[in-house]
VOPANU-530148 format. One record per atom (N, C-alpha, C, O): x, y, z. Coordinates in steps of 0.2 Angstrom, whole numbers, plus 5000, padded with zeros to 4 digits. Each point is the difference from the previous one (the first is absolute). Layout:
BEGIN
XYZ ...
//
This chain:
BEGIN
503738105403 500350014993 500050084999 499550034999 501249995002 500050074995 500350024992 500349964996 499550105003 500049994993 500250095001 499750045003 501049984992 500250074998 499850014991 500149964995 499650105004 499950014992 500350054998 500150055003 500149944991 500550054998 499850024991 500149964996 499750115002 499949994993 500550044998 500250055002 500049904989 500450004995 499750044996 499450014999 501250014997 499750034994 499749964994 500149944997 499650105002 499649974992 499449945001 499849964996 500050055011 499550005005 500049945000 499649964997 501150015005 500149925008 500150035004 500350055001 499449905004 499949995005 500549955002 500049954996 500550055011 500249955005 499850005006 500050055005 499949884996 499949995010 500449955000 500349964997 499850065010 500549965003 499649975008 499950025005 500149924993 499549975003 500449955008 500549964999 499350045004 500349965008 499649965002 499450015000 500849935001 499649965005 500549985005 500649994998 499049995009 500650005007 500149925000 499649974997 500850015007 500049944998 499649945005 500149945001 499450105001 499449985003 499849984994 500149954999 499550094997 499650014995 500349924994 499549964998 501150045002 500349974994 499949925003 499849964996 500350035009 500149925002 499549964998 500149944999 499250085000 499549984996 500249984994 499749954997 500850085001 500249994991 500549965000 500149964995 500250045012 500749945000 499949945000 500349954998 499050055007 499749925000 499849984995 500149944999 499650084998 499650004993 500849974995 500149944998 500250095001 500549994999 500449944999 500149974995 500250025012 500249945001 499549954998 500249964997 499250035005 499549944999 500049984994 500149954998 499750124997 499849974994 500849974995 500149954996 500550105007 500749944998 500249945000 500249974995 499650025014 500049935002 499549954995 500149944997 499350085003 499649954997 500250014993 499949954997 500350084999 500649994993 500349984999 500149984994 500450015010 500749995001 500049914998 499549985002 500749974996 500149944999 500749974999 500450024996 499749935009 500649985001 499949925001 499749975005 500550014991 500349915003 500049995007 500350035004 499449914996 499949995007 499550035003 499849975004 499950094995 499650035003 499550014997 500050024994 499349965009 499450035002 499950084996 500550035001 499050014994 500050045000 499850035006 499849975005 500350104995 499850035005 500549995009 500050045004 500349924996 500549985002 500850005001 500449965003 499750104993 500749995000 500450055006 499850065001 500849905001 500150035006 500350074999 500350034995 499450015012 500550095002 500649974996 499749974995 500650035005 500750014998 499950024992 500350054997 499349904999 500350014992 499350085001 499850034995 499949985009 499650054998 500450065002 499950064998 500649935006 500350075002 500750004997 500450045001 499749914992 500650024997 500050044998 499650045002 500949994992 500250064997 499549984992 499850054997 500149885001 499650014995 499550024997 499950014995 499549975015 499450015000 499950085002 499550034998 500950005005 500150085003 499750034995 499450025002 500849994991 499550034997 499450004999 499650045001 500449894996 499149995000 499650015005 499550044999 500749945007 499950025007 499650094999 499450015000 501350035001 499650064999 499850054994 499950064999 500149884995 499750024996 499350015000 499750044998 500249905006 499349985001 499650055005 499550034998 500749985007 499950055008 500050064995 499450015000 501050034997 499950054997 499550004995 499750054999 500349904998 499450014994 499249995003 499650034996 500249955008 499549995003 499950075005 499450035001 501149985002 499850075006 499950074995 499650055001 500849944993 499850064993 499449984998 499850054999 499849904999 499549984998 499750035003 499550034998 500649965008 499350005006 499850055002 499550015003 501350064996 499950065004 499850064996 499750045002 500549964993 500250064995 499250014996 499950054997 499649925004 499449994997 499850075003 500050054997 499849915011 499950045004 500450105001 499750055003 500749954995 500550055001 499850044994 499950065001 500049924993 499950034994 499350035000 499850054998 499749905006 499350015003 499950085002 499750054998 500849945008 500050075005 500150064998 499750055002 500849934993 500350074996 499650034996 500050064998 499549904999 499650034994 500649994994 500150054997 500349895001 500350014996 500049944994 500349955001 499450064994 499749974995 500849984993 500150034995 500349925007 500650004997 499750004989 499649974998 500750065001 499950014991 500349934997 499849964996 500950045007 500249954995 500349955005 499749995005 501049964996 500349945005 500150065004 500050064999 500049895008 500250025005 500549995002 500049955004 500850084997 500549985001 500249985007 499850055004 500549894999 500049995006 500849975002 500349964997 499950075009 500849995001 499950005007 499950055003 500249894998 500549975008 500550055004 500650004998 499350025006 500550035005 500349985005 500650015001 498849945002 500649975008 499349955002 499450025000 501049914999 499849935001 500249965003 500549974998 499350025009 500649965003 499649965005 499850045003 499849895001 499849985004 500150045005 500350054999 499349945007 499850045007 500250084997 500550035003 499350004992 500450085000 499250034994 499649974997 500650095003 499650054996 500049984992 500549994997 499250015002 499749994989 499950074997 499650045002 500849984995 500050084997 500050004992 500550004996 498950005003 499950004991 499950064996 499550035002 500749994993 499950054999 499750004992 500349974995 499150065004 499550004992 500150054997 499950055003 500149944991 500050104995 499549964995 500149944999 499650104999 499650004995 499850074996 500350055002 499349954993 500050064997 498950015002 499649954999 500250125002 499550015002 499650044997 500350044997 498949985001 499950064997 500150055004 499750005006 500650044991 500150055002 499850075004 499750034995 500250005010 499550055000 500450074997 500650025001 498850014996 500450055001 499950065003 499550005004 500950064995 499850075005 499650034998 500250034995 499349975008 499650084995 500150055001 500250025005 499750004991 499750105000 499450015000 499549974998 500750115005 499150005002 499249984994 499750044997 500349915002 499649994994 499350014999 499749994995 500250045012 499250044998 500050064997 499650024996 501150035007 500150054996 499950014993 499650044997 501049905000 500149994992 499350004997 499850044996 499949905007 499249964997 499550084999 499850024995 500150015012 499750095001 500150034992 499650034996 501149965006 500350104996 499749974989 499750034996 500549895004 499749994992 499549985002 499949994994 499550005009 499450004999 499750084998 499550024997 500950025005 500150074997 500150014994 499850054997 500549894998 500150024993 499449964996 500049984994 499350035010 499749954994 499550054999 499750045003 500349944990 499450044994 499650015000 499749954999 500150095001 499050024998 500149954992 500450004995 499149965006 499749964993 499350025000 499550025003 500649984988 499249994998 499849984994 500549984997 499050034999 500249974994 499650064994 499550045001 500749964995 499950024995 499649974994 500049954997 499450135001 499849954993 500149984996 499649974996 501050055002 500349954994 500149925003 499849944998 500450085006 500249915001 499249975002 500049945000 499550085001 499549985000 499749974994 499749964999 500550104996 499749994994 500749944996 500049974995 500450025008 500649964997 499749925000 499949974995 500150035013 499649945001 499449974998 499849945000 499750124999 499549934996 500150024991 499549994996 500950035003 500349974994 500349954999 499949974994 500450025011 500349925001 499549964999 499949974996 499650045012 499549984998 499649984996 499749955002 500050094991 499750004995 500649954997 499949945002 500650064995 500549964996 499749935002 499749964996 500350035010 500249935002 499349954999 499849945001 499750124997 499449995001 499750004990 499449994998 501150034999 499850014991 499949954997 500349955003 499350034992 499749974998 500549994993 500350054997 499849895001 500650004995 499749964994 499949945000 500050124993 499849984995 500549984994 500550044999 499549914998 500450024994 499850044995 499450024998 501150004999 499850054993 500749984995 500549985000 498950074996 500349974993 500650064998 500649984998 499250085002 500650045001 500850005002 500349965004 500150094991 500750025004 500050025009 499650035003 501049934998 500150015008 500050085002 500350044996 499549995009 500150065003 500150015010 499749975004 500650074996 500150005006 499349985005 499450024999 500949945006 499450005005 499649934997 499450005001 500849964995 499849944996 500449945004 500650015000 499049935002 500449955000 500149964997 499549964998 501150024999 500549984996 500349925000 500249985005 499950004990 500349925000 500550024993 499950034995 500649935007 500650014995 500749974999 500350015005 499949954990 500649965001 500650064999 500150054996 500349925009 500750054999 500549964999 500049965005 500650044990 500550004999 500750055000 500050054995 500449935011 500450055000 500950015002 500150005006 500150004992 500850004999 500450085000 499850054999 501049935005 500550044998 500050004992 499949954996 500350125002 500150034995 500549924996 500049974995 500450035010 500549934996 500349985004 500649995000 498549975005 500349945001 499449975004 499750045004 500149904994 499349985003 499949995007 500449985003 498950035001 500249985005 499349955002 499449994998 500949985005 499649935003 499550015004 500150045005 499349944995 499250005000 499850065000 499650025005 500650024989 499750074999 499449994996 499750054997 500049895001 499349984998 499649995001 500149945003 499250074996 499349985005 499550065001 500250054998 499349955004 499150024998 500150055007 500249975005 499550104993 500150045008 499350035000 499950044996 499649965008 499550045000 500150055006 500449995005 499150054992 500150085005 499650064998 499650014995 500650045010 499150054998 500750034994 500650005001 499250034996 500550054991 500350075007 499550025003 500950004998 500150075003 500050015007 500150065002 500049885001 500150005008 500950015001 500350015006 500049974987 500550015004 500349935004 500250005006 499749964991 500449935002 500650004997 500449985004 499950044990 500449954995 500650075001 499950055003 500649934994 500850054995 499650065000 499549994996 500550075006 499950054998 500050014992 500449984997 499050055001 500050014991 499849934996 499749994994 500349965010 499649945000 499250004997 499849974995 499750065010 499749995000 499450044992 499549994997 500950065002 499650064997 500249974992 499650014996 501249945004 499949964991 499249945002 499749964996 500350065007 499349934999 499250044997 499649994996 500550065008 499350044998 500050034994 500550024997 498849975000 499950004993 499849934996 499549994996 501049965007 500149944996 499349985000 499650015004 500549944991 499049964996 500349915005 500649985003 498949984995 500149965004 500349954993 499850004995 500549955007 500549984998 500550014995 500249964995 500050115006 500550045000 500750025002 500150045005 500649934992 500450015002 500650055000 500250014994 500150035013 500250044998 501049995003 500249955003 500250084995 500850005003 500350065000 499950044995 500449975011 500250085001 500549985005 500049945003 500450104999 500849995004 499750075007 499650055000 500749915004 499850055007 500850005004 500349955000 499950115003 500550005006 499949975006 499550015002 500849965001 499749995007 500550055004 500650004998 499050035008 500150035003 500849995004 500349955000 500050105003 500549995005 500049955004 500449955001 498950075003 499749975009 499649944999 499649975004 500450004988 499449944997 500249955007 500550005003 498949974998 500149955004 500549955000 500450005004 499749964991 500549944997 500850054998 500150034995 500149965011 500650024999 500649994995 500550034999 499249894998 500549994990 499750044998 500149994994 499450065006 499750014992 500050085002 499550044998 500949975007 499850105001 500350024994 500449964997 499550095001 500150054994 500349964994 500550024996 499049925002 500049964994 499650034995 499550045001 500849944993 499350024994 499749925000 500349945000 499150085001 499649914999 499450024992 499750044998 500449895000 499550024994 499349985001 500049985006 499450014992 499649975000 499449984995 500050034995 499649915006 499550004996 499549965001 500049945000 499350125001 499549995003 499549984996 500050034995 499549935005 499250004997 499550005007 500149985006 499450054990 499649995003 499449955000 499849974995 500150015010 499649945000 499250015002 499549984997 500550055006 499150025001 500050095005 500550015004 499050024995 499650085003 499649965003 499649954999 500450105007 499349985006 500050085000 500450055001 499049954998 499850085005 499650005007 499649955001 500750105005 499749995005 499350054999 500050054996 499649925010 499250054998 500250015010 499949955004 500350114996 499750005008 499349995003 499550004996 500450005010 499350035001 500050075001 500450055000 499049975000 499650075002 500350015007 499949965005 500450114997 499950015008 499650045002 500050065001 499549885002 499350035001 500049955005 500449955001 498850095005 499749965005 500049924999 500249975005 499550004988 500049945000 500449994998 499949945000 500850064997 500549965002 500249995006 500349955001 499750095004 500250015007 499549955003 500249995006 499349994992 499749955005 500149944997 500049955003 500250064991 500249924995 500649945004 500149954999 500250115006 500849975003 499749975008 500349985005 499250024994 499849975007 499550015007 499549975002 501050115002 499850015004 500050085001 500050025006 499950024987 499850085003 499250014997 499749954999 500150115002 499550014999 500050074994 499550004997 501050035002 500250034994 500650005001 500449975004 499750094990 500750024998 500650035005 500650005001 498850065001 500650025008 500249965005 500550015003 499049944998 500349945007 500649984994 500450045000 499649934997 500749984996 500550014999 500549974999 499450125002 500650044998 500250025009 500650025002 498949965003 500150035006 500549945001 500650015002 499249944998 500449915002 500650024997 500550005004 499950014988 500450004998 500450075004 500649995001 499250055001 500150065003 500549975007 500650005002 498849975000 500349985008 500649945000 500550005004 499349964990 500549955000 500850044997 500649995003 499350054993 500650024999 500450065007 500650025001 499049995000 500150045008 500349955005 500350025005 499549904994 500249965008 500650004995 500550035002 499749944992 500549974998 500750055002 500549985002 499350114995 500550035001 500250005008 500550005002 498850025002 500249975009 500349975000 500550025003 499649924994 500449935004 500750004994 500449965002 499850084992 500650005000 500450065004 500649995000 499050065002 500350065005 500249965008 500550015003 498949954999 500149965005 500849975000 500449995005 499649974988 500649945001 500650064998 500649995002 499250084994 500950045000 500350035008 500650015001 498949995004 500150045005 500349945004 500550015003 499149914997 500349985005 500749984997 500449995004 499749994989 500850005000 500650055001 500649985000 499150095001 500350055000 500150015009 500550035002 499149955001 499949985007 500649965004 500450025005 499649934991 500449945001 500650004999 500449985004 499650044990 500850024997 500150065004 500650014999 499250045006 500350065003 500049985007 500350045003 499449915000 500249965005 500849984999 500550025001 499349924997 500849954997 500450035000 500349995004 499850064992 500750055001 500050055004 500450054999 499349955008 500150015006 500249965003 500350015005 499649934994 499949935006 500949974998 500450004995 499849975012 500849984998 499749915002 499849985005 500549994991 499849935000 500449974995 500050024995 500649915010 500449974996 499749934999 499849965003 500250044989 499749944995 500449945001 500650004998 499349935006 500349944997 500249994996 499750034995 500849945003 500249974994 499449944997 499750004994 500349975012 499549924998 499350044999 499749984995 500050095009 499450004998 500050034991 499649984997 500850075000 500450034996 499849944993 499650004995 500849955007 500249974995 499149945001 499750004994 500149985007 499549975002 499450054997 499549974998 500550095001 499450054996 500449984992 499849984995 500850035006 500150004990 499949934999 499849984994 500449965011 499849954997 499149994999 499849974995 499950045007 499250034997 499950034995 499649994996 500850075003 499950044995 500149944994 499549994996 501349995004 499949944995 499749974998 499849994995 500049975011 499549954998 499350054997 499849974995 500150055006 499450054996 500150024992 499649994995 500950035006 500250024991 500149924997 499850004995 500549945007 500149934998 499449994996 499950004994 499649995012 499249995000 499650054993 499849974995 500450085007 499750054992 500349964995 499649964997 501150065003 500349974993 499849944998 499949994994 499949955010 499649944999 499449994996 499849974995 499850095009 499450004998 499850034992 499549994997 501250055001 500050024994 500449974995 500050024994 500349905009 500049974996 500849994998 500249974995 500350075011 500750005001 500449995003 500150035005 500249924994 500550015007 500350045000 499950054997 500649945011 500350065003 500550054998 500150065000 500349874995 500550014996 499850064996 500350064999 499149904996 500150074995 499450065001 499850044996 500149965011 499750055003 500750075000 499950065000 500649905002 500850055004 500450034991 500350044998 499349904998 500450034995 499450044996 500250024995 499350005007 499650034995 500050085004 500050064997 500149945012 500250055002 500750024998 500150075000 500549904999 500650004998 500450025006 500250055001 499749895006 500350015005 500049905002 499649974998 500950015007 500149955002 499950005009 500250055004 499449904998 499950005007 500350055006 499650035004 501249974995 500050045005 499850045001 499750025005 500550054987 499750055001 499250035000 499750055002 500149924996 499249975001 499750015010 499550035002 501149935001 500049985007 500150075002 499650025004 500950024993 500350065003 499550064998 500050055004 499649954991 499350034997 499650005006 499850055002 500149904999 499349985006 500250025008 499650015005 501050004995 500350015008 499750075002 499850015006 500250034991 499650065002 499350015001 499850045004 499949924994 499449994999 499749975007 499650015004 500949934993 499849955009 500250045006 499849985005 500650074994 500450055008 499450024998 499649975004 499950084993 499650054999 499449975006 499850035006 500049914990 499349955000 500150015009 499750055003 501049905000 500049985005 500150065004 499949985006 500150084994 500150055005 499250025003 499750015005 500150004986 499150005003 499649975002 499450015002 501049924998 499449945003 500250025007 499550025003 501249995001 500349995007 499650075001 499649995005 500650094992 499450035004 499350015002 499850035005 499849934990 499449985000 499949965008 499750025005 500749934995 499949955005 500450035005 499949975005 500450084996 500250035007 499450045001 499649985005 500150074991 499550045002 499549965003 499950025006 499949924992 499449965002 500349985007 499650005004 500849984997 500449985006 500150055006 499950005006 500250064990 499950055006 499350025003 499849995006 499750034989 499350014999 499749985003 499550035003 500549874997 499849975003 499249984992 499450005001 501050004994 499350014995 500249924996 500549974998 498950015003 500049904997 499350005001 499750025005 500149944989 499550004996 499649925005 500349975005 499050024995 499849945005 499949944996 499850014994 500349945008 500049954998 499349994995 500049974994 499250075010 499649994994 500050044993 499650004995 501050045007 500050034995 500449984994 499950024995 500649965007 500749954995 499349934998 499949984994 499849995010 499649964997 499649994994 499949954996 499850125004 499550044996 500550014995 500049964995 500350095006 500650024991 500349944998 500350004994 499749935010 500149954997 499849954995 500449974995 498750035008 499649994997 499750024992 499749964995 500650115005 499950044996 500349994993 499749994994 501050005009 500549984998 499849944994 500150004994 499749945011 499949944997 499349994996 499949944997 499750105002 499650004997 500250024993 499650004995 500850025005 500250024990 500249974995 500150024994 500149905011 500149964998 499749945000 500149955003 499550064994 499549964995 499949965007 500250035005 499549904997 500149965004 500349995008 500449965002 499250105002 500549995005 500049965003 500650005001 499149955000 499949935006 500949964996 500449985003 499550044989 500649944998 500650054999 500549974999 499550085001 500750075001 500350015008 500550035001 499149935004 500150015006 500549925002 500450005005 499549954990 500249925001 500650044997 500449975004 500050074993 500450004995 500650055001 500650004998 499150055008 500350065004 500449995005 499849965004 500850084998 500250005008 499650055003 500150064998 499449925006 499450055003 500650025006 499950065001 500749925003 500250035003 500450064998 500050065002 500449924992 500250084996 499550044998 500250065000 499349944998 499650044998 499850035005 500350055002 499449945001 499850035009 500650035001 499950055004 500849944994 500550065001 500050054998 500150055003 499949924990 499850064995 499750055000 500150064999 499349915003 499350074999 499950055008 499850055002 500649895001 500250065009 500550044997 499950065001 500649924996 500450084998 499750044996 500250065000 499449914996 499950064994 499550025003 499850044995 499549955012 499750035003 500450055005 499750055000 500849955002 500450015006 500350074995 499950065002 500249934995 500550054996 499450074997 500250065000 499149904998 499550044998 499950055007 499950064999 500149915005 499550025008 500550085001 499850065001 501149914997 500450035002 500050084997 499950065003 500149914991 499850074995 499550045001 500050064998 499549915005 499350065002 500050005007 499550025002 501049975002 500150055004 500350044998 499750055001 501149964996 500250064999 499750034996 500350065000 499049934995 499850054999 499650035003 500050064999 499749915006 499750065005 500350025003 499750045005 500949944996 500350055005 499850085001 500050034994 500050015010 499650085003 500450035005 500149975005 500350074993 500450055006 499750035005 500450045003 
//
């Protein structure tokens, strides 16, 4: 059996496949037997029926319908095998030359992933590990954070007192356009007085007020206001208040800092907060280089996109936004109408996106391919494990999974990590 390949653009693939007519007569016998014993005719015995009606003009087809469909079943597996060639979507298959005692010539196209060309991409990955920052942290942000922390840790009293800033607050609001009501603009909102949740100018008619006290005042809403019907509206309002909490921080001293658990005073606290906010900024400096990496790859790298794999990322993409909007309690419909776009262009939104996704995932998996970098079996095992553990019940989250996609998953998303710290140590 020989086989010529030939690659198309927009990354198919054709072979043009031979078998000599040595190779085929296997398929002719096959053939004709399985006819014959189908074949049924009056007067005859199945399996039975004489050469002559099996060599008419009406059996001829079936005949080498059959001879061809079994010699293509049987060879092209193996042929796709040798090539390393993973088909994405149908496999197209066209008949060439069929004839008893003579040569079988079939020819298959299919669409493949694609590889693409690199550029030198250790260069790239070198010259931006070059742009990464000196980090460190400062003490305001030290002192920012265990303010947070102190808040989250306040003691909430009520008081009898008018509201004032830094007070947590309970209060019914009613609120409408100047002239014209708007629907479920009413209901009970708590919140700390002065943080800065609500309409600017909002917050500061409330301070002062006694408790069950009612007040009404008109506010603008901003250009850039979130709710796009109500930008640069006059909205009226009217507010009571319904109950004052005062918060009581604690003291920041040694024993509060032993009170959380596991320091010994106050600088181990500020040391942990220190460090933590030092790994956090590490790892958002880590994630801008590696997309800055990636993205300077990619647009060195020349690689033509499928259609089938193209359109198979936006169909995920959709299904993902479908899934949201479900979850939020809408369909698809009035998800398209609440962005004010319909399907297609929606479709033609995502298409960049999905070209984006797909170029990065294709050079990750080239690099790993070159490198020869792939993660070990106990290793995809383990982050599996891990995986499964966060889900309440592994033994019955395991009855309920495809353990074989998973295991795919977490090899690429091991595969991809590996890839990334190699390019970062890459050394000239």
């Amino acid at each position: 059996m020989q086989h010529k390949i030939k690659n198309l653009p927009k990354a198919q693939v054709e072979l043009e496949i031979t078998l000599s007519a040595q190779e085929m007569e296997i398929f002719w016998q096959a053939a004709n037997k399985k006819l014959a014993e189908n074949i049924q005719l009056k007067g005859f015995r199945p399996g039975k029926a004489p050469a002559a009606v099996l060599e008419s003009p009406e059996a001829k087809d079936d005949l080498y319908n059959e001879a061809a469909n079994a010699a293509i079943k049987k060879t092209y597996p193996d042929i796709l095998a040798k090539e390393a060639i993973e088909p994405l979507g149908k496999v197209e298959v066209e008949v060439l030359k069929i004839a008893p005692a003579n040569e079988f010539i079939y020819r298959l196209k299919t669409v493949v992933l694609p590889k693409p060309e690199m550029p030198k991409y250790k260069g790239i990955a070198e010259s931006v590990q070059k742009e990464k920052k000196t980090l460190n942290v400062k003490k305001e942000e030290i002192e920012e954070a265990l303010t947070w922390l102190r808040k989250s840790r306040a003691k909430i009293n009520s008081v009898a007192r008018p509201a004032q800033k830094g007070d947590f607050v309970e209060v019914e609001i009613k609120s409408a356009l100047v002239d014209k009501e708007l629907p479920k603009a009413t209901g009970p909102e708590s919140f700390i007085l002065g943080e800065g949740h609500f309409l600017p100018g909002f917050e500061e008619q409330i301070e002062g007020l006694k408790i069950g006290e009612k007040k009404n005042f008109q506010l603008k809403t901003p250009a850039d206001y979130w709710d796009k019907d109500l930008q640069n509206k006059e909205l009226s309002f009217e507010v009571k208040l319904n109950k004052v909490s005062e918060r009581q921080l604690p003291e920041l001293n040694d024993e509060w800092a032993k009170s959380l658990g596991r320091f010994n005073n106050l600088e181990e606290l500020k040391k942990s907060i220190s460090d933590g906010l030092l790994f956090e900024k590490e790892s958002k400096e880590q994630e801008r280089l590696r997309i800055l990496m990636l993205e300077k790859i990619v647009k060195e790298t020349k690689v033509e996109l499928p259609d089938v794999l193209v359109e198979n990322e936006i169909e995920h993409r959709l299904h993902e936004i479908n899934h949201l909007a479900q979850d939020n309690g809408m369909a698809m419909e009035d998800y398209l109408k609440k962005i004010n776009k319909d399907e297609k262009s929606l479709r033609d939104d995502l298409r960049s996106e999905a070209e984006k996704t797909l170029r990065g995932a294709l050079v990750l998996r080239q690099i790993s391919l070159l490198e020869q970098i792939e993660p070990k079996t106990e290793e995809i095992e383990m982050a599996m494990n891990e995986f499964l553990k966060h889900y309440g019940d592994q033994k019955e989250t395991e009855k309920n999974i495809d353990r074989a996609a998973l295991f795919e998953y977490t090899r690429e998303r091991l595969t991809n990590e590996k890839v990334f710290q190699f390019l970062e140590n890459i050394k000239s």
